[in-house]
N, C-alpha and C positions, 0 to 999 in steps of 0.2 A: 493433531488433525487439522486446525484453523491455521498452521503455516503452511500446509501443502495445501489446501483451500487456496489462499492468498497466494500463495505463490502460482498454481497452475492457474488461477483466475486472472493473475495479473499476464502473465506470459500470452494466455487468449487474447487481450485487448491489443499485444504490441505485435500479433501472430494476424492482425486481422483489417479488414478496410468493410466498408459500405454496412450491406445487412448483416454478416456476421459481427461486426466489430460492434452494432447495438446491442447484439444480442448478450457479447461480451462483457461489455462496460454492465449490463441491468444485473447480468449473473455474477459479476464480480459486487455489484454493490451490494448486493444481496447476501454474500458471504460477507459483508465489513457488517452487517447491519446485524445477523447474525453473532460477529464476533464482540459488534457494539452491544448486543444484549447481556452476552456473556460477562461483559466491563461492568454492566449496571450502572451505579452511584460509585464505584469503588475507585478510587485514583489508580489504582492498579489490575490486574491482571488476577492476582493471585491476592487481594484485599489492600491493606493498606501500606505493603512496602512492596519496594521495586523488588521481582524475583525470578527468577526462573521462565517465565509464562513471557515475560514482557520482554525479558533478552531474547528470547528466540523470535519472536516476533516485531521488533523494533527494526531489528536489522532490514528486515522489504517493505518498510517506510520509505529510503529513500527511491525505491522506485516507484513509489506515488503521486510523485509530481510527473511524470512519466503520463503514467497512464490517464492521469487529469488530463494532461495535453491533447495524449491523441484523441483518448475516448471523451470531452469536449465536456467534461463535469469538475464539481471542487467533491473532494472529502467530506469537507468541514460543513458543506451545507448537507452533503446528503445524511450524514453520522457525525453531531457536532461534537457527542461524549468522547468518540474516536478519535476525532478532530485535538479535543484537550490532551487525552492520553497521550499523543504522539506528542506535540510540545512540552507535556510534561517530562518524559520520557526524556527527551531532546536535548533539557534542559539540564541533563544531568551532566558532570562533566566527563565522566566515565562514555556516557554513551556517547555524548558530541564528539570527542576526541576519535572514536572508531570506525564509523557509521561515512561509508562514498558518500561522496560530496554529488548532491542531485543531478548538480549540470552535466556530470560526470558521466551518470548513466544516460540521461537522455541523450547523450553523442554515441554512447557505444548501443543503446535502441535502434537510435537513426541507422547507424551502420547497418546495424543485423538486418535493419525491414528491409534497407536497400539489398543488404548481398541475397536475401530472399525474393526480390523482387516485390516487396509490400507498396515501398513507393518509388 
């Protein structure tokens, strides 16, 4: 359920400009804070080893820095527990090795908003 959250929350923020894209960015944060609750203390998703929970959900990390950009916020201040997760996460070699390379997607962003018309 919290990867279709993240996901259609993050797709609003890169789908939007002016008063929508606020409204976007607050309702997106609000599902990471959500899913930061979920995290608790735990280093992981699913308790104390990487599983299941965190694979499926590590992968729309890299459009984070993304949506930081347009929607004009960090991560890490709003959800700092979220913030470690993902470098934890990040840090693994398994996931480093798989995981789009950030700059990557904010060019293919850029494109879509333009061929939309966003900017």
């Amino acid at each position: 359920m919290y990867f279709l959250q993240v996901f259609d929350g993050g797709a609003a923020i890169w789908r939007s400009k002016g008063d929508e894209l606020e409204l976007a960015k607050n309702e997106f944060i609000d599902i990471l804070k959500k899913l930061e609750g979920a995290l608790g203390d735990k280093d992981y998703l699913g308790g104390d080893n990487f599983g299941f929970l965190d694979i499926v959900l590590i992968g729309s990390s890299s459009w984070f820095p993304t949506y930081e950009r347009i929607g004009g916020f960090k991560i890490e201040d709003e959800c700092p527990k979220l913030g470690a997760w993902i470098k934890r996460c990040k840090g693994r070699e398994s996931v480093a090795k798989t995981l789009p390379e950030p700059h990557k997607v904010c060019e293919l962003v850029g494109m879509l908003r333009k061929m939309h018309g966003i900017e």
